[in-house]
C-alpha positions in Angstrom: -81.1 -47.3 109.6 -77.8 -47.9 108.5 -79.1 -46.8 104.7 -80.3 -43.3 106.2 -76.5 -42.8 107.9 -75.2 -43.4 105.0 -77.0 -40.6 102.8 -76.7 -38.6 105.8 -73.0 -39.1 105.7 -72.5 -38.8 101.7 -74.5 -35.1 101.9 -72.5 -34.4 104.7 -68.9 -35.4 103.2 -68.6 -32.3 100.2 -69.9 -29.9 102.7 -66.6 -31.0 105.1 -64.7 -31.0 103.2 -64.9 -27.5 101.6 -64.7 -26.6 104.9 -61.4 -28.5 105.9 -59.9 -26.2 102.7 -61.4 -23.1 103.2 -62.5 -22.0 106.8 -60.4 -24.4 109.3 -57.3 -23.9 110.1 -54.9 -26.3 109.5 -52.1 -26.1 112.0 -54.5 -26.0 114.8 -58.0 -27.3 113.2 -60.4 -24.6 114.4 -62.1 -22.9 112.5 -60.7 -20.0 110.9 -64.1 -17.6 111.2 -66.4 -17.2 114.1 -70.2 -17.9 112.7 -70.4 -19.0 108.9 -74.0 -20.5 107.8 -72.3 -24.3 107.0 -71.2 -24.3 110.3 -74.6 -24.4 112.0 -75.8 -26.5 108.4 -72.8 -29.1 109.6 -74.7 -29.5 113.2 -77.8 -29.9 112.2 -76.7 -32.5 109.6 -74.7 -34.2 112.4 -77.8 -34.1 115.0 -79.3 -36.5 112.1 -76.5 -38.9 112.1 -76.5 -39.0 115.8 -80.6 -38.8 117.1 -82.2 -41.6 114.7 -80.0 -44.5 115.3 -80.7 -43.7 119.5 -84.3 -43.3 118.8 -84.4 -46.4 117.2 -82.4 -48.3 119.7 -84.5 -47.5 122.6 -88.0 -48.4 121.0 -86.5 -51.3 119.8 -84.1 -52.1 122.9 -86.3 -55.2 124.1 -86.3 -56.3 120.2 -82.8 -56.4 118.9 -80.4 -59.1 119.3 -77.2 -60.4 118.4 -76.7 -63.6 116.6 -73.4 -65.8 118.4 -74.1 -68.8 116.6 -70.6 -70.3 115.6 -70.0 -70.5 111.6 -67.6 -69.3 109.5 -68.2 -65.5 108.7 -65.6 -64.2 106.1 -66.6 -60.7 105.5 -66.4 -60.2 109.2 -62.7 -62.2 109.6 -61.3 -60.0 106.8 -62.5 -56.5 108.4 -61.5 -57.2 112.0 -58.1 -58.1 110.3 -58.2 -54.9 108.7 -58.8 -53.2 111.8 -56.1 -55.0 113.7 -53.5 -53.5 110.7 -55.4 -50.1 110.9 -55.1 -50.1 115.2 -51.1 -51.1 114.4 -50.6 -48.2 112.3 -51.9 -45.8 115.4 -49.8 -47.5 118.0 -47.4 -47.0 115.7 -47.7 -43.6 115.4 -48.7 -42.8 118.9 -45.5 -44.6 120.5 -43.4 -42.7 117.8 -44.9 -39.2 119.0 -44.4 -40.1 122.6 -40.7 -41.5 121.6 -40.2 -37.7 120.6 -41.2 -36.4 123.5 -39.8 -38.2 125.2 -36.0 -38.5 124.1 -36.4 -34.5 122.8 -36.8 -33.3 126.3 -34.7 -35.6 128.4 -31.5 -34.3 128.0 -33.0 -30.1 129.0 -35.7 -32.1 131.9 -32.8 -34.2 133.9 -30.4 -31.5 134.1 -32.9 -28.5 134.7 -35.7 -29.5 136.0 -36.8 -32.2 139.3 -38.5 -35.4 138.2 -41.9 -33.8 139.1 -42.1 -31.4 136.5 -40.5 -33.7 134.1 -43.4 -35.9 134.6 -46.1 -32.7 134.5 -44.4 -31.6 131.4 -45.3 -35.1 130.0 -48.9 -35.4 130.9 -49.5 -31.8 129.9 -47.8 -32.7 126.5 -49.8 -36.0 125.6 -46.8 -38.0 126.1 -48.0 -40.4 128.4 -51.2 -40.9 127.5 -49.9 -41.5 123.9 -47.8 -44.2 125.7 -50.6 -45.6 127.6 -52.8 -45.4 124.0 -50.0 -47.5 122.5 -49.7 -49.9 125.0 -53.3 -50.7 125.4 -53.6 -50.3 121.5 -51.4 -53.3 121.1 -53.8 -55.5 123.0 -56.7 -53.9 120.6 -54.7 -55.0 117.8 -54.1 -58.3 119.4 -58.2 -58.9 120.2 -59.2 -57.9 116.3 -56.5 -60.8 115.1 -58.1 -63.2 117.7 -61.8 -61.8 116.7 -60.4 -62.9 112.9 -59.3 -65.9 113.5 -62.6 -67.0 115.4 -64.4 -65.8 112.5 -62.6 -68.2 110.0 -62.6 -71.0 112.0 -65.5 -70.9 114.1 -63.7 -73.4 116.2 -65.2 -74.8 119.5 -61.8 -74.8 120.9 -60.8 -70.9 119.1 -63.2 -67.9 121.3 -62.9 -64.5 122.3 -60.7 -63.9 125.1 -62.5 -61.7 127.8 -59.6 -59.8 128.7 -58.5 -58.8 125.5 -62.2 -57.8 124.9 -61.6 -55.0 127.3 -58.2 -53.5 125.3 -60.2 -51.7 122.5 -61.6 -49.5 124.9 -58.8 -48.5 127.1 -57.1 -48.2 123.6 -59.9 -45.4 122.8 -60.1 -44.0 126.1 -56.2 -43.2 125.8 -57.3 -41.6 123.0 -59.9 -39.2 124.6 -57.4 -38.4 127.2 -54.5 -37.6 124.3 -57.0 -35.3 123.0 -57.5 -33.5 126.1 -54.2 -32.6 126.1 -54.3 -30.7 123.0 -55.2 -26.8 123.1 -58.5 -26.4 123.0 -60.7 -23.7 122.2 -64.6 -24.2 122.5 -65.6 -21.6 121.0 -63.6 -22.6 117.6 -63.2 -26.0 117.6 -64.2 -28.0 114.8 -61.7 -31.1 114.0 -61.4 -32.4 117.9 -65.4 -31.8 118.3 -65.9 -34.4 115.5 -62.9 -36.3 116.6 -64.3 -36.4 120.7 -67.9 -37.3 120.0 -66.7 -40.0 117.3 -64.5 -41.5 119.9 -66.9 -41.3 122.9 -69.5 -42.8 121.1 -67.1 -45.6 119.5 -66.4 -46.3 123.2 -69.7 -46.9 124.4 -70.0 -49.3 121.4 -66.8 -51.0 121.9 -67.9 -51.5 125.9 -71.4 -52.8 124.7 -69.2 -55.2 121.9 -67.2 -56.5 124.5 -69.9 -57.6 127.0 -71.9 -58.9 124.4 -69.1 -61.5 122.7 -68.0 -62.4 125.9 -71.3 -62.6 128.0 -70.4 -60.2 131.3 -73.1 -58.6 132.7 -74.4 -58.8 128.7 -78.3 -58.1 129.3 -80.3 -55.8 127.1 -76.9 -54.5 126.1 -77.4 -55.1 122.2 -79.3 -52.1 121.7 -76.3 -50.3 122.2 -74.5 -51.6 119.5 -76.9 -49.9 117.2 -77.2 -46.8 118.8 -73.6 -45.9 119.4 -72.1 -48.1 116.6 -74.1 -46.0 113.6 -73.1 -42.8 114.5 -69.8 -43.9 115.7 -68.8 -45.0 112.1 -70.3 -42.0 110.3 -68.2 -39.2 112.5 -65.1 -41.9 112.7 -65.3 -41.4 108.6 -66.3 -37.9 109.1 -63.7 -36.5 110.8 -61.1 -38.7 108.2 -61.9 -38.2 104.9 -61.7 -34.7 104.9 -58.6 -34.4 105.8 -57.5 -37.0 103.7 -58.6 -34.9 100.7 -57.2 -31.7 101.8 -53.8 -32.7 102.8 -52.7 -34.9 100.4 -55.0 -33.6 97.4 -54.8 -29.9 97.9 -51.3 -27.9 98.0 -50.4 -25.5 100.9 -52.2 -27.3 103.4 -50.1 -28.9 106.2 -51.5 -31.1 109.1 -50.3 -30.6 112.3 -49.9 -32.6 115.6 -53.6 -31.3 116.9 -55.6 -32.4 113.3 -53.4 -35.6 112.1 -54.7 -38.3 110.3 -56.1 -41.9 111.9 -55.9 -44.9 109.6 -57.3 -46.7 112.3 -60.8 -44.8 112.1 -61.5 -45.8 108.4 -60.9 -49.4 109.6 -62.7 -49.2 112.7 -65.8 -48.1 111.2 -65.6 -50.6 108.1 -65.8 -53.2 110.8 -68.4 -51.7 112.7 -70.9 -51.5 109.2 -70.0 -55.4 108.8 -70.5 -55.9 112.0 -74.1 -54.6 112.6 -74.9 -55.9 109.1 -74.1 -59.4 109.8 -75.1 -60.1 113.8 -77.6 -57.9 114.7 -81.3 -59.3 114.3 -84.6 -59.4 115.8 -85.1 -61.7 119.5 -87.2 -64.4 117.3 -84.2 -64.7 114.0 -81.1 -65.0 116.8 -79.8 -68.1 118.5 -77.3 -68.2 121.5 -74.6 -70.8 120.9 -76.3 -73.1 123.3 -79.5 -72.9 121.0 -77.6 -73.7 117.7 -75.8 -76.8 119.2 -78.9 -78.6 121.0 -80.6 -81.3 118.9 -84.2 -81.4 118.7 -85.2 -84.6 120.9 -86.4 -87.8 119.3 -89.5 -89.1 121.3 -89.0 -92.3 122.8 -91.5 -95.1 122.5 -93.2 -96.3 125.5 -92.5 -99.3 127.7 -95.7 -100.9 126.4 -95.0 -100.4 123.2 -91.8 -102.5 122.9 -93.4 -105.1 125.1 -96.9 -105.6 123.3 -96.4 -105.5 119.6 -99.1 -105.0 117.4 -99.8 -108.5 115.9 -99.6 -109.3 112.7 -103.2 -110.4 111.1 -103.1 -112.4 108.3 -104.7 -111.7 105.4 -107.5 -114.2 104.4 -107.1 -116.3 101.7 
């Protein structure tokens, strides 16, 4: 399944990114023309990323299992460290955006306007939910170091903390609501339609991840993993290279506020591939932690046994 994303994604990737340089626009990330034939060819080709992976989890939802055994598991230490840098660079840039906004109007809002519409005027700008996405991204970034260092060690003493399991997804649904707060226009909108459903679909993963690892209300859950994670990764990686290419690759084009960058995509979906490559098996190849640390038992011989030994005949001369 995750093969078929991926050649989904790589036909999809030249086709977006022609479009990022020619027909969106970059200082609002719309499109720049009504109806153009690649825009209904990007749909359709999206529609596959998103309908196979579901299909497949829900005829396989009583199948599919994760594997908690505790070893040491490298690859997935090093990518949950590299999304613990890639969630510090968008906190980063989120409390620096709500920073401006912050110290930009203060002076004009105290003097002129009552606290009410100083606080409207933040909400409406994305000011405090880019505060709120900092905050809680801070305890993302926090969970991925403490999801790396269990990997390394595999520790009996080192596990997942079950609050911090719950920060990644206020960190992305901060993110939803800062998006909201952009101008929108749905008959246009191209860059925050990929950005949205990438998000809301990384947020039912991240909810499924959480309750799996730390074992709330975790039943039947796993199948969710593959049917959000998949095409969670593929529009997270969607909706960044392209604009990677065309803004720093291609002169004249600007981002704005409304179609910026996210480091913390690219790392969030790296760790989502590993992720789903390494734990996820069928019912009958997975073992709980409790399975994996249980030793076989020895059968015991029987009372009469140790009191009525066998003799000993000897042998005839």
């Amino acid at each position: 399944m995750m093969l078929v994303g991926g050649i989904v994604l790589s036909n999809i990737l030249p086709l977006r990114i022609w479009q990022q340089i020619h027909l969106v626009e970059s200082d609002t990330g719309f499109w720049a023309v009504s109806n153009h034939a690649t825009i209904w060819l990007l749909y359709i080709a999206m529609g596959l990323l998103l309908l196979p992976p579901l299909v497949a989890g829900l005829m396989q939802r009583n199948k599919i299992a994760v594997d908690l055994t505790r070893r040491p598991r490298m690859a997935e230490g090093v990518v949950a460290a590299i999304a613990a840098i890639g969630v510090a660079v968008g906190v980063a840039a989120a409390l620096y955006f709500a920073l401006s906004v912050f110290t930009g109007s203060a002076t004009v809002a105290d003097i002129q306007q009552p606290a009410e519409n100083t606080m409207r005027y933040f909400i409406r700008t994305g000011a405090m939910a880019a505060l709120l996405e900092a905050l809680f991204g801070v305890g993302a970034a926090i969970f991925f170091c403490n999801l790396a260092v269990v990997n390394f060690m595999a520790h009996e003493r080192v596990y997942v903390s079950r609050l911090l399991a719950l920060m990644p997804v206020l960190w992305v649904v901060c993110r939803i609501l800062r998006r909201f707060s952009r101008t929108i226009s749905y008959l246009r909108v191209s860059d925050l339609f990929i950005t949205l459903a990438a998000l809301v679909l990384l947020m039912i993963f991240l909810m499924a991840f959480a309750q799996v690892l730390s074992g709330v209300n975790a039943d039947k859950k796993e199948w969710r993993l593959l049917a959000a994670g998949i095409p969670a990764a593929a529009l997270l990686l969607l909706g960044f290279l392209p604009r990677l290419v065309a803004y720093n690759f291609m002169d004249g084009l600007v981002p704005s506020q409304d179609a910026v960058i996210e480091w913390a995509d690219p790392a969030i979906a790296l760790f989502i591939a590993v992720f789903l490559f390494g734990r996820l098996r069928k019912k009958e190849l997975a073992l709980t932690p409790a399975e994996e640390q249980v030793p076989e038992p020895e059968e015991a011989p029987s009372p009469q046994e140790e009191q009525d030994p066998e003799p000993e005949i000897e042998a005839e001369a």
